[in-house]
C-alpha positions in Angstrom: 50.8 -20.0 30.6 47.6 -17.8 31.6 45.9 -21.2 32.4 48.3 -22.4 34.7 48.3 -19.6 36.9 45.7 -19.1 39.8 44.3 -15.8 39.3 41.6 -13.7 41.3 38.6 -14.6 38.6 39.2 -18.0 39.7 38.3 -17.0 43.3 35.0 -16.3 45.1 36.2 -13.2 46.9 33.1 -11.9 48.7 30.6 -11.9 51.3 27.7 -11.9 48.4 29.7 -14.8 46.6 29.8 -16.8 49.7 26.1 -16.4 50.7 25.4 -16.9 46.5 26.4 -20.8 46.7 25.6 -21.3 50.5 21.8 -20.1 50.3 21.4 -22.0 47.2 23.9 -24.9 46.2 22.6 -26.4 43.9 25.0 -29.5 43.4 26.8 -31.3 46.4 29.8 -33.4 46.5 30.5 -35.2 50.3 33.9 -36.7 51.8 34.6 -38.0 55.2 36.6 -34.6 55.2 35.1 -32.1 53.4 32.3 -30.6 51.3 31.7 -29.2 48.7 28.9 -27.1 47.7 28.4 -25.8 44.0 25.9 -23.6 42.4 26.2 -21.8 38.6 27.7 -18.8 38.0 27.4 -16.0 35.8 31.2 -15.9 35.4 33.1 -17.4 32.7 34.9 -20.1 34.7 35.0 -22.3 37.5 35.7 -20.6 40.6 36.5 -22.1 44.3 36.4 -20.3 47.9 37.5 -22.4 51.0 36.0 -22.4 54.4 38.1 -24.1 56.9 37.3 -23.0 60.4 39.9 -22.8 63.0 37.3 -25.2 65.2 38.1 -28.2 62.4 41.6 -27.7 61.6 43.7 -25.7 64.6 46.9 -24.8 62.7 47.2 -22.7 60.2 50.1 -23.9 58.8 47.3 -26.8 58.2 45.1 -24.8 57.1 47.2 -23.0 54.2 48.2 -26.4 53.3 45.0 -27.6 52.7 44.1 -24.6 50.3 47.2 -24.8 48.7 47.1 -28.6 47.9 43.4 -27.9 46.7 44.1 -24.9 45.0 46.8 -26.8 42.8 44.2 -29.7 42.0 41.7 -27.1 41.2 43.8 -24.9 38.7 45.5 -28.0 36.8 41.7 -29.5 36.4 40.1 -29.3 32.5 37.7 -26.5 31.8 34.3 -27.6 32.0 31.3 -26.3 29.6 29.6 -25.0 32.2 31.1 -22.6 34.7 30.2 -22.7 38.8 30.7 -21.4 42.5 32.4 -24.3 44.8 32.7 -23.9 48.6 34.7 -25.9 50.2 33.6 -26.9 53.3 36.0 -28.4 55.6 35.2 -31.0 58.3 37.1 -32.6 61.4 40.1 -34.2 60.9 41.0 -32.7 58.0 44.5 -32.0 58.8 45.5 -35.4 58.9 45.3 -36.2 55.5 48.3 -36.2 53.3 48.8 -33.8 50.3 49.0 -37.0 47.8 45.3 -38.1 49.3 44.2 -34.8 49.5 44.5 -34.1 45.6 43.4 -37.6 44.2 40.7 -36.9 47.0 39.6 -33.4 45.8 40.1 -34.2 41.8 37.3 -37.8 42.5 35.0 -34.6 44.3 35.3 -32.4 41.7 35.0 -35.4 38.8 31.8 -36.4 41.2 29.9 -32.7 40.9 31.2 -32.4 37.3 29.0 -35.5 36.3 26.0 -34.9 38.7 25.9 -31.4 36.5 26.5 -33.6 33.4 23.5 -35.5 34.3 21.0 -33.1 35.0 21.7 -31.3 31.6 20.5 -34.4 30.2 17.9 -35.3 32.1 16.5 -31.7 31.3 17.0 -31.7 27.2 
């Protein structure tokens, strides 16, 4: 059951992680909605931090939505070899976007950096 659960090593939790992915990202996924921005880590597994500005989505009943929606896609997704950073960037309209959307959405995104990585691994060996 430890895999199902959405502990704080799944997290980026600080400043430093933030600015980590942002100065650097090495891989980019784009939506009409969001971002995401991705970069390797040193950790062991895949690990997500959300920045949705009250300027894009007002609420913040949205805005918890929004991570927890992502947040579910996120934890149920397979492990991957490799393990990275991913900001996630949100953009205007945001809010409007339905929870089903917004996790098929998210799990194409994540599919989408997965096989950019997947590609430069063998482009590189």
């Amino acid at each position: 059951m430890s895999t199902q659960r959405f502990t704080r090593d799944r997290r980026l939790l600080t400043p430093a992680d933030f600015k980590h992915v942002m100065d650097g990202a090495e891989f980019k996924a784009h939506h009409s909605h969001y971002m995401l921005l991705a970069k390797a880590s040193a950790h062991t597994t895949d690990r997500i931090g959300f920045i949705i500005a009250k300027k894009k989505v007002k609420l913040a009943v949205s805005r918890n939505r929004i991570k927890r929606c992502v947040r579910d896609t996120f934890r149920l997704q397979l492990p991957a070899s490799y393990a990275l950073d991913i900001v996630f960037l949100a953009k205007n309209a945001l809010a409007d976007i339905p929870n089903e959307t917004l996790h098929s959405d998210f799990a194409k995104s994540l599919q989408q950096l997965h096989n950019k990585i997947s590609k430069q691994l063998a482009s590189s060996l």
